[in-house]
Every structure is written in C-alpha cells, then in structure tokens.
C-alpha positions as CSV (number, residue, x, y, z in Angstrom):
1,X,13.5,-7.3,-1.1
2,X,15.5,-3.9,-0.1
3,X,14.4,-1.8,2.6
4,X,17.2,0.3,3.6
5,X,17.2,0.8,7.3
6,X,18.3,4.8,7.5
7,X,14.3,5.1,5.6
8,X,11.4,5.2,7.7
9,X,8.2,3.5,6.3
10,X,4.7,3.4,6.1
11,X,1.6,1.2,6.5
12,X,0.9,2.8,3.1
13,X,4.1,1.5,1.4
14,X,5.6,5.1,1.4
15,X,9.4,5.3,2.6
16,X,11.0,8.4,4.1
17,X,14.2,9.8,4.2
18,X,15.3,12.8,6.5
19,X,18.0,15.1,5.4
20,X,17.9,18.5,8.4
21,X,14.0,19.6,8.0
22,X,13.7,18.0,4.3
23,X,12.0,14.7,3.9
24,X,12.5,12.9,0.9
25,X,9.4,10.5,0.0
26,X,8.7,8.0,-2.4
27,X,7.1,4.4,-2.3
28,X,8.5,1.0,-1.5
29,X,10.4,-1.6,-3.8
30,X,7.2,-4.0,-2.5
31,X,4.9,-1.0,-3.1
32,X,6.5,-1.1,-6.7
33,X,6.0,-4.3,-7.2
34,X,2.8,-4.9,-6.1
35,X,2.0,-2.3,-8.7
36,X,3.7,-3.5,-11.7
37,X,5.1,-1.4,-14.9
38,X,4.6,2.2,-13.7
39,X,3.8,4.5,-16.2
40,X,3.0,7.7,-14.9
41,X,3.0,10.0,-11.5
42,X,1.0,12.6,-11.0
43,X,1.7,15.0,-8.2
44,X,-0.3,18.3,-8.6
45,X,0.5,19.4,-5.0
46,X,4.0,21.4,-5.2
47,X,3.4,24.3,-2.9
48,X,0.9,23.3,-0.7
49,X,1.0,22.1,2.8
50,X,-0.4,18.6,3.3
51,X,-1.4,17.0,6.3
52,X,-0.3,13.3,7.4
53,X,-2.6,10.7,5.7
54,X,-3.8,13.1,3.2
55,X,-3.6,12.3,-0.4
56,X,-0.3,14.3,-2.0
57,X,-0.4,12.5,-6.1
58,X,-1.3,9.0,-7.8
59,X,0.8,6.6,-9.4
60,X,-0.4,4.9,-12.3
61,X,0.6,1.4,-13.4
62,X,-0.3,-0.6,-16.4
63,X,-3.8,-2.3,-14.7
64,X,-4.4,0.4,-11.8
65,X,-4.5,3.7,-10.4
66,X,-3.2,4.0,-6.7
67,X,-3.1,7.0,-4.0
68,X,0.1,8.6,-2.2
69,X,-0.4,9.3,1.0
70,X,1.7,11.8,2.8
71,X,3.4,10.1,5.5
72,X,4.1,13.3,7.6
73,X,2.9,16.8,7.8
74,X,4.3,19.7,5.5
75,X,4.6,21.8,2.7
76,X,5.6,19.8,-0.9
77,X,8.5,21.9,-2.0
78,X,9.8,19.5,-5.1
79,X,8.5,16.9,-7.4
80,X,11.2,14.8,-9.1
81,X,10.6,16.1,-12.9
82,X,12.4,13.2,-14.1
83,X,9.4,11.3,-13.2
84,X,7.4,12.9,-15.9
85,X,9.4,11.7,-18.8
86,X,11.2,8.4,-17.2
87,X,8.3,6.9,-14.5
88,X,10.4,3.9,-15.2
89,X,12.6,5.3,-12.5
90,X,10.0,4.0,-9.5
91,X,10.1,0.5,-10.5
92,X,14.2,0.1,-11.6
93,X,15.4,2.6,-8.4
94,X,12.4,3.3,-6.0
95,X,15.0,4.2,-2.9
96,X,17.3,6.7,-5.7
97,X,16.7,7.7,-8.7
98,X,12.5,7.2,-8.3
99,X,11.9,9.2,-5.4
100,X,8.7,11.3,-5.6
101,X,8.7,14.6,-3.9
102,X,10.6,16.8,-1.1
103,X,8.9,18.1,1.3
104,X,9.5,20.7,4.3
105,X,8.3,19.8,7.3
106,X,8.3,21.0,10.7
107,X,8.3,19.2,14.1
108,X,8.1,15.8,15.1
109,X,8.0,13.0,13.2
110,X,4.7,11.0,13.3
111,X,5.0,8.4,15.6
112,X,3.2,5.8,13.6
113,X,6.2,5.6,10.8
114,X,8.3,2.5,10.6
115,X,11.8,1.1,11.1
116,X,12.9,-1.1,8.3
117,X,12.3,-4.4,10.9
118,X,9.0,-3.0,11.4
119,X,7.9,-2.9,7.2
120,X,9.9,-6.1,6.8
121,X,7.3,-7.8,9.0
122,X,4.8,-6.1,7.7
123,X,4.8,-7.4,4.6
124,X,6.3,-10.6,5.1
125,X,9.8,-10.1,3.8
C-alpha cells in the first residue's frame, strides 16, 4: 500500500498534507479500501471552523456510510467539487486527484497525527 511520507496521518485513516497555513485532507488508500466502491461525499461544512476529532462530512460506499473526522483544528475553506460528480476519484487517486477538503488552520499541529512509519504499523502494512 502507498502512504507517502511528506502526509501526516490519522488513527481515523485521514491523511494530511501542509502547504504554508493550508492543510489539505482526505482519507487513506487503506481507508479506501477498507471501504470499497465509493459513491458519494458529502461535506456540508465549507465555511465553518471545526474542531480536531469533530465530524467535517461522510463518505458513502456501496455497503456503508462512514464519518470524516477532522484531523486538526480550523476553518473548511474548499471542498473538492470534482468529488460531487466523479467520487471515483477517492478510490483510483486518494493522495491526488481524491482529496476532500482544504482547510485553514492556525497554530500547531496536533500532536497525535502520524508519520507514514507510524500508519504503516498501524495498520499492518
């Protein structure tokens, strides 16, 4: 499996990527296939501020429904509107083309995130 090692990770099977004081999130290639055929993504929270841990969207698959957690604090600023017509995109390029939302944050980044060797292990890759 690919886990890039510029991302940060999640216990939650979100990945992060930092570009100045925009993160870019989205969920794992594991998360992706744990999940199966995604067929849609909802994310209802452009705008608002989220706190770490909170629920930001869903994605839905073909056989289940499953949260996104926001893996830092800060205020959703983008969803990726080719996600609406194509949610194809998570499962074929989950680190590219299927990322989920930008987001602005501000301060440090939460200490619980996780190098690539840290996710590896965690899910047995």
């Amino acid at each position: 499996m690919n886990f890039p090692k510029e991302l940060k990770y999640t216990k939650d099977h979100e990945w992060v990527k930092i570009e100045n004081n925009i993160a870019v999130i989205g969920i794992t290639e594991f998360a992706q296939r744990e999940l199966g055929d995604i067929v849609y993504v909802e994310v209802e929270t452009v705008g608002e501020t989220i706190a770490s841990g909170e629920v930001f969207g869903t994605v839905e698959a073909v056989k289940t429904v499953s949260d996104l957690f926001m893996p830092l604090e800060g205020e959703i600023i983008e969803f990726n509107e080719e996600l609406e017509s194509s949610p194809e995109l998570v499962n074929e390029s989950p680190y590219e083309s299927g990322w989920m939302i930008k987001v602005k944050f501000s301060g440090d980044l939460p200490s619980d995130l996780l190098s690539f060797e840290e996710y590896s292990e965690l899910v047995g890759a």
